[in-house]
C-alpha positions as CSV (number, residue, x, y, z in Angstrom):
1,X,15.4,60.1,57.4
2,X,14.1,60.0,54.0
3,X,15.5,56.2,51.9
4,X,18.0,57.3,49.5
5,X,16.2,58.2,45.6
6,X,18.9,57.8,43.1
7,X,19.2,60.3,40.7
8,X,17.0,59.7,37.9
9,X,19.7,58.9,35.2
10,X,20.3,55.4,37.6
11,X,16.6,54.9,38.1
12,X,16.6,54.3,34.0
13,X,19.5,52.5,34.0
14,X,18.0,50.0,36.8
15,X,14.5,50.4,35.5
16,X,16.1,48.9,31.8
17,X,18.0,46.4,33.5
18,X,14.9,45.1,35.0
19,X,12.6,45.1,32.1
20,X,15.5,43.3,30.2
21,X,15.6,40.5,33.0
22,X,12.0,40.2,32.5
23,X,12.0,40.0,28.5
24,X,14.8,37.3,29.0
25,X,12.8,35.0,31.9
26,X,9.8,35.4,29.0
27,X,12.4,34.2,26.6
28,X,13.5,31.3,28.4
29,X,9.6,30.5,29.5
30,X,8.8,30.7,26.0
31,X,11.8,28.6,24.6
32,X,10.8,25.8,27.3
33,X,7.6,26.0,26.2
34,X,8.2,25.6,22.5
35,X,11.1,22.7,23.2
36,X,7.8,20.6,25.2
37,X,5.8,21.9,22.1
38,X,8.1,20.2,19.7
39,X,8.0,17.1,21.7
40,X,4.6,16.8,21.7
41,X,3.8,17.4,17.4
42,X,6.6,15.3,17.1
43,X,5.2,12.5,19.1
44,X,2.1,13.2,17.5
45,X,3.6,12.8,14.0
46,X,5.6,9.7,14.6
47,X,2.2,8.1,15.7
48,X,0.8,9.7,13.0
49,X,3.4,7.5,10.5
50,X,3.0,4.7,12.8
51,X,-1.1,4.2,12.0
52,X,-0.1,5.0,8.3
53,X,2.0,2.6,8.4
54,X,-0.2,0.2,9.9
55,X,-3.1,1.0,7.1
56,X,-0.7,0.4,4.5
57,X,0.9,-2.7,5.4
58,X,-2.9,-3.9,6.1
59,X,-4.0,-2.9,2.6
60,X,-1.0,-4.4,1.0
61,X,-1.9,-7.7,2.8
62,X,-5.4,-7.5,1.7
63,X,-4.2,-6.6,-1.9
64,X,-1.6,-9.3,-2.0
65,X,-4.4,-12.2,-0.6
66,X,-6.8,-10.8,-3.9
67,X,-3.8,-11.4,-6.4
68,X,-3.1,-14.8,-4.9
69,X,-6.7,-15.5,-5.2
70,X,-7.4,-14.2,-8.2
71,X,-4.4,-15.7,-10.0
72,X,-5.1,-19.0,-8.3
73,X,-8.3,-19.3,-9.8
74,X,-6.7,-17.8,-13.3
75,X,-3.9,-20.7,-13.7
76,X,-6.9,-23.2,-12.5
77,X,-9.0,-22.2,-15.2
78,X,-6.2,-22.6,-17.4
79,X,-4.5,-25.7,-16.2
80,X,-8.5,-27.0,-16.3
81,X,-8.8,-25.7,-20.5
82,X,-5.4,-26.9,-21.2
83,X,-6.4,-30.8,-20.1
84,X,-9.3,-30.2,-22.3
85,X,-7.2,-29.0,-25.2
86,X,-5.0,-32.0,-24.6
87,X,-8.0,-34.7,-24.7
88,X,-9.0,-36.1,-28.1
89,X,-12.0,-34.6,-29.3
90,X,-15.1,-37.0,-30.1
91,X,-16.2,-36.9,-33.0
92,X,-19.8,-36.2,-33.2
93,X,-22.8,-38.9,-34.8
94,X,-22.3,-37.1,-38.5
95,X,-17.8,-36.9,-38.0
96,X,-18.3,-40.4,-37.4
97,X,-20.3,-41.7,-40.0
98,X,-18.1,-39.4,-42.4
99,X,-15.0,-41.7,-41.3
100,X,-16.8,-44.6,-41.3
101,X,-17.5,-43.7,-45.3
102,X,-13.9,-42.4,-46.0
103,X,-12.5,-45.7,-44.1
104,X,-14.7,-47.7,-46.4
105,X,-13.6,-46.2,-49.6
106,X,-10.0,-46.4,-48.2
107,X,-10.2,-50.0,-48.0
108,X,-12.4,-50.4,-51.4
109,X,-9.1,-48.4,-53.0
110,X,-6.6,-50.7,-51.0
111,X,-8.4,-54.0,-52.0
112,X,-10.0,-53.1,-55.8
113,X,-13.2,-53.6,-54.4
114,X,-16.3,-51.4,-55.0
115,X,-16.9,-48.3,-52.3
């Protein structure tokens, strides 16, 4: 005995059915496939924002040191001029004898003596 052919209208039918079992296990092997795909470019970015996160927050350290630094030695600079603004100046050899004249003829005035 000969196995049983269908007709060919069934073989179709079957042969569709088969192909569209095989185009949906491709489906599902692709979908799996792009789900541990996303996993992995997402773990990939997260580290990605993790070392830029870790530059940043290294260059803002470095930045914020150099401010502190630099405006340390700023307000010392100042803090050192204003003490010297502060401080009588001395008079140099020819300031001096200039007062010693003007005090002289100050006195000469006071008393009605000669200058």
């Amino acid at each position: 005995m000969f196995p049983h052919e269908p007709p060919a209208p069934e073989r179709a039918v079957e042969a569709a059915m088969a192909q569209v079992l095989a185009a949906e296990a491709a489906a599902r092997e692709s979908v799996a496939l792009a789900h541990v795909e996303a996993g992995h470019t997402g773990e990939r970015s997260r580290s990605a924002v993790r070392a830029l996160a870790e530059r940043t927050q290294r260059r803002v350290r470095h930045l914020r040191a150099a401010f502190e630094r630099i405006g340390g030695a700023e307000v010392a600079a100042l803090q050192a001029q204003a003490g010297h603004l502060s401080l009588p100046a001395e008079p140099g050899a020819d300031e001096a004898a200039r007062i010693d004249r003007a005090v002289a003829r100050l006195a000469a005035q006071l008393t009605g003596g000669a200058a």
